[in-house]
C-alpha positions as CSV (number, residue, x, y, z in Angstrom):
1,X,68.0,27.3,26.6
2,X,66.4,24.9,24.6
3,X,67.5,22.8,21.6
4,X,66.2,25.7,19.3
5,X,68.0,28.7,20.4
6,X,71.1,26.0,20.5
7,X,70.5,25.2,16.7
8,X,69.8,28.9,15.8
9,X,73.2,29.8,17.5
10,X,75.2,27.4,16.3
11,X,73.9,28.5,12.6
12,X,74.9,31.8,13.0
13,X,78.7,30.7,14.4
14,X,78.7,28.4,11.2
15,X,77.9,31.4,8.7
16,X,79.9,34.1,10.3
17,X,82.9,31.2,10.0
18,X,81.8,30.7,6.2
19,X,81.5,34.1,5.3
20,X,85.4,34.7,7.1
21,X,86.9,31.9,5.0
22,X,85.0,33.5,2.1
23,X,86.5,36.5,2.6
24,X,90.1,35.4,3.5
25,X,90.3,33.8,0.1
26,X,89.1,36.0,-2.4
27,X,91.1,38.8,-0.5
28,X,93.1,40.5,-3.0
29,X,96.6,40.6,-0.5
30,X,97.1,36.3,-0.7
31,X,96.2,36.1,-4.7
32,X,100.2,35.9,-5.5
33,X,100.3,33.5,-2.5
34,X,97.8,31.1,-3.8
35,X,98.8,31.6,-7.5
36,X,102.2,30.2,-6.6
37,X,99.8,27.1,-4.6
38,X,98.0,26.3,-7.8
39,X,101.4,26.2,-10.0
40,X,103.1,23.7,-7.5
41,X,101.9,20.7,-9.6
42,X,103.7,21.9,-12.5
43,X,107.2,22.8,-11.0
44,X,107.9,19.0,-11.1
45,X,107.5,18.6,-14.8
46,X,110.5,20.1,-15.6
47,X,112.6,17.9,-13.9
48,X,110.9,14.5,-14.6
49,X,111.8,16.0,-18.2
50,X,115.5,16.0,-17.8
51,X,115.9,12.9,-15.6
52,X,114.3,10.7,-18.6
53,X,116.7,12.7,-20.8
């Protein structure tokens, strides 16, 4: 094999492995998963407030 058919390969792995991680995060069964993720930063706030209380 030359350094071609290497490259052309090695694209393909690389798009098939993009368009799974595409897939596996706009997947409708981990939205309340990463919903609860992108909240995280604000379920400190709360009790910052009541320490400087």
């Amino acid at each position: 094999m030359d350094q071609g058919i290497v490259g052309s390969i090695f694209t393909v792995i690389v798009f098939v492995c993009f368009i799974g991680i595409v897939w596996w995060a706009f997947s409708g069964r981990n939205k309340q998963k990463f919903d609860e993720a992108a909240n995280l930063p604000f379920a400190d706030e709360e009790k910052e407030k009541s320490k400087e209380d």
